[in-house]
DSSP file (Angstrom, degrees, kcal/mol; ACC not computed):
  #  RESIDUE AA STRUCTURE BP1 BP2  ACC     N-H-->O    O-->H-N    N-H-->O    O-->H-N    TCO  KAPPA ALPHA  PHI   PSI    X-CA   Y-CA   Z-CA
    1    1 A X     >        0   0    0      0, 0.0     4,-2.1     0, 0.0     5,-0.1   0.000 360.0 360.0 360.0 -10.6  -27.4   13.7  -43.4
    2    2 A X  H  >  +     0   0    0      2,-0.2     4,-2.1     1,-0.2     5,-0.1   0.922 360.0  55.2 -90.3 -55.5  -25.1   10.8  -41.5
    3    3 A X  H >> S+     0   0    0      2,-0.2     4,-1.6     1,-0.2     3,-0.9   0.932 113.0  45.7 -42.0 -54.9  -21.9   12.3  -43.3
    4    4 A X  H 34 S+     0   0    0      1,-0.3     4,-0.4     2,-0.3    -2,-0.2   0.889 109.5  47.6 -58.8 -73.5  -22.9   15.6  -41.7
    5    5 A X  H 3X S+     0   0    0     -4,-2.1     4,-2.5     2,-0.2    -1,-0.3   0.539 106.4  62.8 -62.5 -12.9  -23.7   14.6  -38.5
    6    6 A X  H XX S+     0   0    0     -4,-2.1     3,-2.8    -3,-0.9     2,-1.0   0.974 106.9  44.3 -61.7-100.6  -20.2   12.5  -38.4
    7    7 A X  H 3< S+     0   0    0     -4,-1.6     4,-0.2     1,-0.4    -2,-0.2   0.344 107.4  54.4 -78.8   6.2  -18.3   15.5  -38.8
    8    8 A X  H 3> S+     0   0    0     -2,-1.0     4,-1.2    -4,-0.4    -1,-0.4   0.730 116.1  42.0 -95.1 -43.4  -20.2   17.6  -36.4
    9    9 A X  H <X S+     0   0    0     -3,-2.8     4,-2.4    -4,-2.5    -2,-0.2   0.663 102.2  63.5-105.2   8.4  -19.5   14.6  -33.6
   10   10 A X  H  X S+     0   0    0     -4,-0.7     4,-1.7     2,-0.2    -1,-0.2   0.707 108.5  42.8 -35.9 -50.6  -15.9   13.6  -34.1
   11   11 A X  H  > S+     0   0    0     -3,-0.3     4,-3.4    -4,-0.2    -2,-0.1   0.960 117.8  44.1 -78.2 -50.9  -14.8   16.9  -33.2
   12   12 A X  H  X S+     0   0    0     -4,-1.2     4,-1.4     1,-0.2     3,-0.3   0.955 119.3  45.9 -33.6 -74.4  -17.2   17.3  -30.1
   13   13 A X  H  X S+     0   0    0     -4,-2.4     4,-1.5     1,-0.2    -1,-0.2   0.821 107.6  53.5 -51.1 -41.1  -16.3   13.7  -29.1
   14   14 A X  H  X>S+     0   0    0     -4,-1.7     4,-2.2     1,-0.2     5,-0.7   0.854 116.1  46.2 -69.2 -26.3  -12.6   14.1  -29.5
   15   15 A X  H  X5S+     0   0    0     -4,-3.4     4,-0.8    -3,-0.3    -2,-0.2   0.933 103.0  54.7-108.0   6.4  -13.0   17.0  -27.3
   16   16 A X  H  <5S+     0   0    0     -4,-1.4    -1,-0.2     1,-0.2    -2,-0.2   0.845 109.3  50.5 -33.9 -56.4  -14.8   15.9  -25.0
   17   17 A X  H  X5S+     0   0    0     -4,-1.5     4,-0.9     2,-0.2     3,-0.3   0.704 106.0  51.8 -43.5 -45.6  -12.3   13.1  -24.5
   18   18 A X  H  <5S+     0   0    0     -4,-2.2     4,-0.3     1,-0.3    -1,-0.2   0.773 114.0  50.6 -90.2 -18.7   -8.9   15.3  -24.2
   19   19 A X  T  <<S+     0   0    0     -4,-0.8    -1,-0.3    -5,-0.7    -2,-0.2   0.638 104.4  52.9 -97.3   9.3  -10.8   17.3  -21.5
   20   20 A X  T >4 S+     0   0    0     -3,-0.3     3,-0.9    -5,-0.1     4,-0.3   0.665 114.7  40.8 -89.0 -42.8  -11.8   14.4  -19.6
   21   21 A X  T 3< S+     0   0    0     -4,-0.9    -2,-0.1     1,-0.3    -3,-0.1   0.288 112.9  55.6-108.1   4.1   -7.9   12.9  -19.3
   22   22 A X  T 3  S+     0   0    0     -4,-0.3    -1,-0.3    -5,-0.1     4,-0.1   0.108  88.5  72.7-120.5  35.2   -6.4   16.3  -18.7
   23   23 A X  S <  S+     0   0    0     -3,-0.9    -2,-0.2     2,-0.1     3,-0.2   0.658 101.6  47.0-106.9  -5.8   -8.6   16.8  -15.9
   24   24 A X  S >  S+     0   0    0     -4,-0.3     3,-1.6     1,-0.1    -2,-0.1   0.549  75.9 100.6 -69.4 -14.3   -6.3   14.1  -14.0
   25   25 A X  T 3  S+     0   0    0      1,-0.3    -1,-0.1    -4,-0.1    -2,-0.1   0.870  86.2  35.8 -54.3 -51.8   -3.2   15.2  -14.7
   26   26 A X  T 3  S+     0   0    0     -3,-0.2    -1,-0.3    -4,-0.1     2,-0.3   0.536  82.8 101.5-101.3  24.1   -2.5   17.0  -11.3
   27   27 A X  S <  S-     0   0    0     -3,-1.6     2,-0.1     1,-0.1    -4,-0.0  -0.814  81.5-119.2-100.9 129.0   -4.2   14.9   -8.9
   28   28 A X        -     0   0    0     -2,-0.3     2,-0.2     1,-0.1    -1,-0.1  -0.311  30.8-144.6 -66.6 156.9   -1.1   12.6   -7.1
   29   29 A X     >  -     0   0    0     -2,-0.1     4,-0.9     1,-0.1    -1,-0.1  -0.666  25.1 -98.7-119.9 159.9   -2.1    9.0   -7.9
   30   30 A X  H >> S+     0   0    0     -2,-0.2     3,-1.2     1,-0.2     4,-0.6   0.960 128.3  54.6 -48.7 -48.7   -1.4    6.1   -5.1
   31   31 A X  H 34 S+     0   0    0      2,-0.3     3,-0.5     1,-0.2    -1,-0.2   0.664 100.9  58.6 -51.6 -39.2    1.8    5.1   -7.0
   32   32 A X  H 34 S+     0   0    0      1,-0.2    -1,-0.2     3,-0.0    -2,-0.1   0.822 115.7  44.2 -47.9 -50.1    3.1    9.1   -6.7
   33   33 A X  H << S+     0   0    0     -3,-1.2    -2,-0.3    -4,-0.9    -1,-0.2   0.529  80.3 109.9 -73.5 -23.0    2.7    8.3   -2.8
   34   34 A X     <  -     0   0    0     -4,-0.6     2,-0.3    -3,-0.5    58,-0.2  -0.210  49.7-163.6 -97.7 173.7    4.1    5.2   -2.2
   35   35 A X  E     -A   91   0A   0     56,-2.0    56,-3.7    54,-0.1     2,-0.7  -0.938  18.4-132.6-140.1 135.3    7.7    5.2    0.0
   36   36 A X  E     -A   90   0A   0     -2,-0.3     2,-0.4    54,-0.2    54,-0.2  -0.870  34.8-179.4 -81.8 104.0    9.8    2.4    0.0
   37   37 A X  E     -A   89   0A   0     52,-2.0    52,-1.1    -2,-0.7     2,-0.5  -0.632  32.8-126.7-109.9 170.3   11.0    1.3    3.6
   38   38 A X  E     -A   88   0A   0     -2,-0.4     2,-0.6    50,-0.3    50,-0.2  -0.898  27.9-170.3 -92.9 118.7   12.9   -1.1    5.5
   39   39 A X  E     -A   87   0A   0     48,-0.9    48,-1.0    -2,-0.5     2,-0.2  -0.979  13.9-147.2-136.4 136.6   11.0   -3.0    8.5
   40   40 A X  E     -A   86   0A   0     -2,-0.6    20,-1.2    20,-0.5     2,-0.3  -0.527  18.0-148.7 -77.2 150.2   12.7   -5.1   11.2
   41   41 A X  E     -AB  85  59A   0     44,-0.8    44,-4.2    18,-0.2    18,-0.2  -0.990   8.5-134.3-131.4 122.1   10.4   -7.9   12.2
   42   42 A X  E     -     0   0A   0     16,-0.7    41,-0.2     2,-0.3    16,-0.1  -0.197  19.7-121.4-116.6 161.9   10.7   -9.1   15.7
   43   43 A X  E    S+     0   0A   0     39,-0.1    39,-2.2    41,-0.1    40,-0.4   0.550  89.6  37.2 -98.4  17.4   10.8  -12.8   16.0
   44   44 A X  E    S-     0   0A   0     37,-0.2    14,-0.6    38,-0.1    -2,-0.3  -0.948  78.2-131.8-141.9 172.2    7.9  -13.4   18.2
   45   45 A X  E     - B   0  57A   0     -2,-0.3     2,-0.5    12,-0.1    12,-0.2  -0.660   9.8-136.0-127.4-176.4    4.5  -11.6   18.2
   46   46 A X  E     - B   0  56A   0     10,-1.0    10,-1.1    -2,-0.2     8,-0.2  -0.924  22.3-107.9-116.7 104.9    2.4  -10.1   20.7
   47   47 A X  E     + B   0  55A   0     -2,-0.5     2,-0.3     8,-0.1     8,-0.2   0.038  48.4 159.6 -46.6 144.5   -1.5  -10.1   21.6
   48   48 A X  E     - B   0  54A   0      6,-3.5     6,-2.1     4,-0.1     2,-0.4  -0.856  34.4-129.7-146.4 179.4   -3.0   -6.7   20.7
   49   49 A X  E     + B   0  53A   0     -2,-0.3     4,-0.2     4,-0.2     2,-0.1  -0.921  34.3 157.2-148.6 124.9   -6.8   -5.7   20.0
   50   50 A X  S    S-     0   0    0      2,-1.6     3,-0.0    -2,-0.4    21,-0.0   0.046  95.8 -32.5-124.7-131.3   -7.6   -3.7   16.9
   51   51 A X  S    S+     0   0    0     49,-0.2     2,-0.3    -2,-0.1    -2,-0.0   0.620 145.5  21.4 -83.9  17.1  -11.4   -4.6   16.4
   52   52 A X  S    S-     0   0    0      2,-0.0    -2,-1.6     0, 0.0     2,-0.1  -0.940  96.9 -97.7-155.2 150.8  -10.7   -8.5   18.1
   53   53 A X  E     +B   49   0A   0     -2,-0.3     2,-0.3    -4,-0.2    -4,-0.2  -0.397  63.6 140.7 -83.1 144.0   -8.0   -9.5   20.2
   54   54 A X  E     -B   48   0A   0     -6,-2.1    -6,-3.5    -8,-0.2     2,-0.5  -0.920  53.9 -79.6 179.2 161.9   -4.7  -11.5   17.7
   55   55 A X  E     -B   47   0A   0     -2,-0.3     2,-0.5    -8,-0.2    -8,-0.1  -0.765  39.6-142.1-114.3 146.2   -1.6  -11.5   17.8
   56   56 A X  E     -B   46   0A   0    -10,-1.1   -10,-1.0    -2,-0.5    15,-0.1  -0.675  13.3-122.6 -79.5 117.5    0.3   -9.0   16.4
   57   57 A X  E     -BC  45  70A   0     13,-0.6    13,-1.7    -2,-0.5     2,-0.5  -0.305  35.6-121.8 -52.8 153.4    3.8   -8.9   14.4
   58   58 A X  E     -     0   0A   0    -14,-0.6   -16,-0.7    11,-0.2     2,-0.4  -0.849  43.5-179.9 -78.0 127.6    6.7   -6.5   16.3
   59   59 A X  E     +B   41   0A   0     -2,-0.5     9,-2.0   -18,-0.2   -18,-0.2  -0.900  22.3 162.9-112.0 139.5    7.8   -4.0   14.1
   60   60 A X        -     0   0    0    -20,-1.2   -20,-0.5    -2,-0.4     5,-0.2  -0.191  35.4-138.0-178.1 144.1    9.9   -1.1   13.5
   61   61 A X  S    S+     0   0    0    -22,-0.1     2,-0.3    -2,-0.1   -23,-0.1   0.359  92.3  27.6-148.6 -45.5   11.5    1.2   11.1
   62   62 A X  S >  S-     0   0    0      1,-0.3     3,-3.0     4,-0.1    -1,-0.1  -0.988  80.1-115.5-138.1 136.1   15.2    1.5   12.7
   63   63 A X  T 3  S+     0   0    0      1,-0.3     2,-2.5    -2,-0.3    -1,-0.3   0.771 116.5  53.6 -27.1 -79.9   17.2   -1.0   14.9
   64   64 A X  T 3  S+     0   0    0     -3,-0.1    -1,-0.3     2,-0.0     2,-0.3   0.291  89.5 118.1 -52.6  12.2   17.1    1.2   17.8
   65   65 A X  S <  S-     0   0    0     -3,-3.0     3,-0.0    -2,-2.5     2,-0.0  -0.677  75.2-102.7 -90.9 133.4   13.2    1.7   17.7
   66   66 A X        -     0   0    0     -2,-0.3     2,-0.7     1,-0.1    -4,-0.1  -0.168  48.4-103.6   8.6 113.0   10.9    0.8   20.2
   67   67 A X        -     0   0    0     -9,-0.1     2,-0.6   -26,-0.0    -7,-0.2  -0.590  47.2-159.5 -50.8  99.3    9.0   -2.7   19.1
   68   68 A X        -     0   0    0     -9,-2.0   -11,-0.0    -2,-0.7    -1,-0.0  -0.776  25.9 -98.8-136.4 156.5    5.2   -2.0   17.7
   69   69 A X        -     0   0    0     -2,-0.6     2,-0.6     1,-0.1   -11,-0.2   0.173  27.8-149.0 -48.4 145.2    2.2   -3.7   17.1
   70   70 A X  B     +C   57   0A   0    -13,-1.7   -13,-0.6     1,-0.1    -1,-0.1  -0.920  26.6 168.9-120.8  85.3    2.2   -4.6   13.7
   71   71 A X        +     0   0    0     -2,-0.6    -1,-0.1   -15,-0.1   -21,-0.1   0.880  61.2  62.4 -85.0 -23.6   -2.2   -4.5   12.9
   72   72 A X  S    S-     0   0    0      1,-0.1     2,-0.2   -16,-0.0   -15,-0.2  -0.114  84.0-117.4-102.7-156.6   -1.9   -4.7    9.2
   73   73 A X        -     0   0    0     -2,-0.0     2,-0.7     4,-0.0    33,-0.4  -0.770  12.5-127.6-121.0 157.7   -0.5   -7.4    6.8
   74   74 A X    >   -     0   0    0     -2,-0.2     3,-2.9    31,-0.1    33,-0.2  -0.901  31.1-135.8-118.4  97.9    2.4   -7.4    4.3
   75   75 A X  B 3  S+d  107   0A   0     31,-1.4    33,-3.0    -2,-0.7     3,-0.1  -0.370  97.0  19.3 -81.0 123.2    0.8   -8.7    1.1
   76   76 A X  T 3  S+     0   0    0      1,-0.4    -1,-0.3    -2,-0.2     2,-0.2   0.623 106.6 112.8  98.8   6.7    3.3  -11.5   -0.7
   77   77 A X    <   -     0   0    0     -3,-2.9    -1,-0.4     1,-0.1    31,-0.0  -0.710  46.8-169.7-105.2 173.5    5.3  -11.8    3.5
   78   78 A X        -     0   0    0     -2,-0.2    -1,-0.1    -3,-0.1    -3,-0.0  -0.050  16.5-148.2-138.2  40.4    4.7  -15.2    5.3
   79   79 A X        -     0   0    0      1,-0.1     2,-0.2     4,-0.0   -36,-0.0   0.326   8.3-161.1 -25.6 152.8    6.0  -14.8    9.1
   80   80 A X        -     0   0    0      3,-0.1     3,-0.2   -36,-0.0    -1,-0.1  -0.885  17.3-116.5-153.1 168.8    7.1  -17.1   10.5
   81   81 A X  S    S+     0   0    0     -2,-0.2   -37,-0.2     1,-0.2     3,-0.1   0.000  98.4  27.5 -67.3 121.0    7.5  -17.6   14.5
   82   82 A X  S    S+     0   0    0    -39,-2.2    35,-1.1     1,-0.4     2,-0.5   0.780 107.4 104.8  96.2  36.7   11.3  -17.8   16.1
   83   83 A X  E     - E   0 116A   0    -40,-0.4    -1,-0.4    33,-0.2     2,-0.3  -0.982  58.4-155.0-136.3 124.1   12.4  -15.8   13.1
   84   84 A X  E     - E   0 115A   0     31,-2.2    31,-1.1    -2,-0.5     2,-0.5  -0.663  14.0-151.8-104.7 179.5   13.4  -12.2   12.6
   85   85 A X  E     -AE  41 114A   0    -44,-4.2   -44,-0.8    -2,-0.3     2,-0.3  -0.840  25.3-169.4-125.3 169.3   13.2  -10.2    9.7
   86   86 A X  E     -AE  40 113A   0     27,-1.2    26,-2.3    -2,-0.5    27,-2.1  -0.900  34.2-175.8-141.0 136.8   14.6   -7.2    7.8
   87   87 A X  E     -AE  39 111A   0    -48,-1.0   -48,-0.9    -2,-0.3     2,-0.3  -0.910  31.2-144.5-147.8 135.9   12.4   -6.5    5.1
   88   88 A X  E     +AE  38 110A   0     22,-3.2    22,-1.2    -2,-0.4    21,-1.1  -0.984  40.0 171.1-112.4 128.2   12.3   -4.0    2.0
   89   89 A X  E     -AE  37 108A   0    -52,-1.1   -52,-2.0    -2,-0.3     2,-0.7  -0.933  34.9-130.5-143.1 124.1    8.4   -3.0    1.6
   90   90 A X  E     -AE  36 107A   0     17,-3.9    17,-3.7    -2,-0.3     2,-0.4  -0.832  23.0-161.2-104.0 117.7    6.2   -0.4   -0.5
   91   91 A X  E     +AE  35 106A   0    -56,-3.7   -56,-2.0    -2,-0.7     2,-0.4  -0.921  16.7 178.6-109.7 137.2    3.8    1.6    1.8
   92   92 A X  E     - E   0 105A   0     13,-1.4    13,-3.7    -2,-0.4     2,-0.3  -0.933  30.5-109.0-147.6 152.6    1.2    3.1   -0.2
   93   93 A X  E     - E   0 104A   0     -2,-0.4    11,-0.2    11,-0.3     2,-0.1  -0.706  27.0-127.3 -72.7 123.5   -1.5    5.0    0.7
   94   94 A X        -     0   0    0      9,-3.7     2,-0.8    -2,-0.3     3,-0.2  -0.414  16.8-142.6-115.2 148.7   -5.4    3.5    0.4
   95   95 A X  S    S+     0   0    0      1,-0.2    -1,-0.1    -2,-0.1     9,-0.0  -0.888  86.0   0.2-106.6 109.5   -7.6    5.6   -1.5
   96   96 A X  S    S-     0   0    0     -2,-0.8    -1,-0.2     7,-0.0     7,-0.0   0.884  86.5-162.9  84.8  18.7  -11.0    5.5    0.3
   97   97 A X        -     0   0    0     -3,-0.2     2,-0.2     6,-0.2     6,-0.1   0.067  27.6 -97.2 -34.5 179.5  -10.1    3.0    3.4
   98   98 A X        -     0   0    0      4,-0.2    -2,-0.0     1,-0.1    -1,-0.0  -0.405  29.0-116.8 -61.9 169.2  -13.0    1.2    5.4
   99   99 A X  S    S+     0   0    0     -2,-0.2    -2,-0.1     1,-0.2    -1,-0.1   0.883 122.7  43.9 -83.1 -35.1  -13.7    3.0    8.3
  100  100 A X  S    S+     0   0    0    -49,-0.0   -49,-0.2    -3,-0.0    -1,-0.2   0.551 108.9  72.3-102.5   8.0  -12.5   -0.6    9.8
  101  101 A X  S    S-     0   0    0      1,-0.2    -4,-0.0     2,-0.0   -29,-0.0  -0.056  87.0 -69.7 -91.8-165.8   -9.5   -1.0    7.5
  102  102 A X        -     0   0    0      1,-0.2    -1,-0.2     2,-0.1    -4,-0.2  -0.155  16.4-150.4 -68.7 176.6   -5.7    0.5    6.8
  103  103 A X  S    S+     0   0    0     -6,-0.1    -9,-3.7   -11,-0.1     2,-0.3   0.460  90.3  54.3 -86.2 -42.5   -4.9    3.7    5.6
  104  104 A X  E     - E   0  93A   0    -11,-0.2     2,-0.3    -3,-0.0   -11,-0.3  -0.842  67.5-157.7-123.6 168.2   -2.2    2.0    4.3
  105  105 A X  E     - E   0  92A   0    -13,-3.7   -13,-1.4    -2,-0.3     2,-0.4  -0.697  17.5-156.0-116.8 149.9   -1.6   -0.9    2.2
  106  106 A X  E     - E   0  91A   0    -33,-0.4   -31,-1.4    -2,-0.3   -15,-0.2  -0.710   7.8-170.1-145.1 107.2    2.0   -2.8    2.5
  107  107 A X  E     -dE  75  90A   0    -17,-3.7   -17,-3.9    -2,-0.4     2,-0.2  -0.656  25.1-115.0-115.8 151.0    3.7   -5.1   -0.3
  108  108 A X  E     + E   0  89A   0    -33,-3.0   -19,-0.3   -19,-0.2    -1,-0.1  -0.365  36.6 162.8 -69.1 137.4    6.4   -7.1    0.0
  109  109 A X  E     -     0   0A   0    -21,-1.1   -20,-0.2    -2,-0.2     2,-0.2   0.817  62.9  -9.2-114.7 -31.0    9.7   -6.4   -2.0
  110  110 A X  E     - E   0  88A   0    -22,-1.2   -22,-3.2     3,-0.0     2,-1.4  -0.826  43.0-137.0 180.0 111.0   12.2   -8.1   -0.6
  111  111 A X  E     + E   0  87A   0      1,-0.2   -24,-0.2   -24,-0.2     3,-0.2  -0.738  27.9 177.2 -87.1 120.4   13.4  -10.2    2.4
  112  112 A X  E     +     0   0A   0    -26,-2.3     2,-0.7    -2,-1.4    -1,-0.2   0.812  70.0   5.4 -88.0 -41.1   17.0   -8.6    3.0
  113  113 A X  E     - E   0  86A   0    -27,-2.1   -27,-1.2    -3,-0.3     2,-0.5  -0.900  53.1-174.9-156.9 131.7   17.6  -10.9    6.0
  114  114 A X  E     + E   0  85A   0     -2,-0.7     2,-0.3   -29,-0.2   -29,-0.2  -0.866  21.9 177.8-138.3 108.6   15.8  -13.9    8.0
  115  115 A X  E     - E   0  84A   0    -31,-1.1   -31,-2.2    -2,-0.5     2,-0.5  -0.807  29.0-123.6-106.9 155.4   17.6  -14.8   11.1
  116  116 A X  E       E   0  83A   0     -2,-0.3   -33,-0.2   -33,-0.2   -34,-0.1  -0.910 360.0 360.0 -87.4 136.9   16.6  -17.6   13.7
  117  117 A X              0   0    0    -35,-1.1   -34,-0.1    -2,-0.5    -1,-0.1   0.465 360.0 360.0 -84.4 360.0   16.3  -16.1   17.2
């Protein structure tokens, strides 16, 4: 009876399986999302209030941009004060934030340039 039932749930189980892992296939993953940028880093920071008042890094995307507050963190960056930066960074997209967290998440790649102000 064991043989039997063995070849009755092999096939069942293997398809179970291949229809389980092709039902991901077209849903973008974070990794799909993520954008590699360049951010300038100002060499002093600001006070800002996100849910508590801190100071903020200066930020922004192209020299000629407008400095702005910086709320989230650069996982693997280390500011530090009377320094600017130019920075290569992967912004990626949070799957599920808190309601009191990012949307996006931001890892370090590369410090291009660290000047003293």
């Amino acid at each position: 009876m064991i043989p039997r039932l063995r070849l009755l749930l092999l096939p069942l189980l293997a398809l179970l399986l291949g229809s389980a892992a092709g039902c991901c296939c077209g849903i973008p993953t974070d990794a799909a999302q993520a954008e590699e940028v360049t951010l300038y880093v100002a060499s002093f920071t600001r006070e800002c209030k996100g849910m508590v008042v801190m100071q903020c890094l200066q930020v922004k995307q192209r020299p000629q941009d407008d400095w702005q507050n910086f709320f989230d963190e650069i996982e693997g960056f280390t500011y530090e004060p009377g320094y600017a930066y130019r920075l290569r960074v992967l912004k990626r997209p949070v799957a599920d934030p808190p309601a009191d967290g990012s949307s996006v998440s931001w890892h370090l790649l590369e410090v291009q340039e660290k000047t003293p102000a």
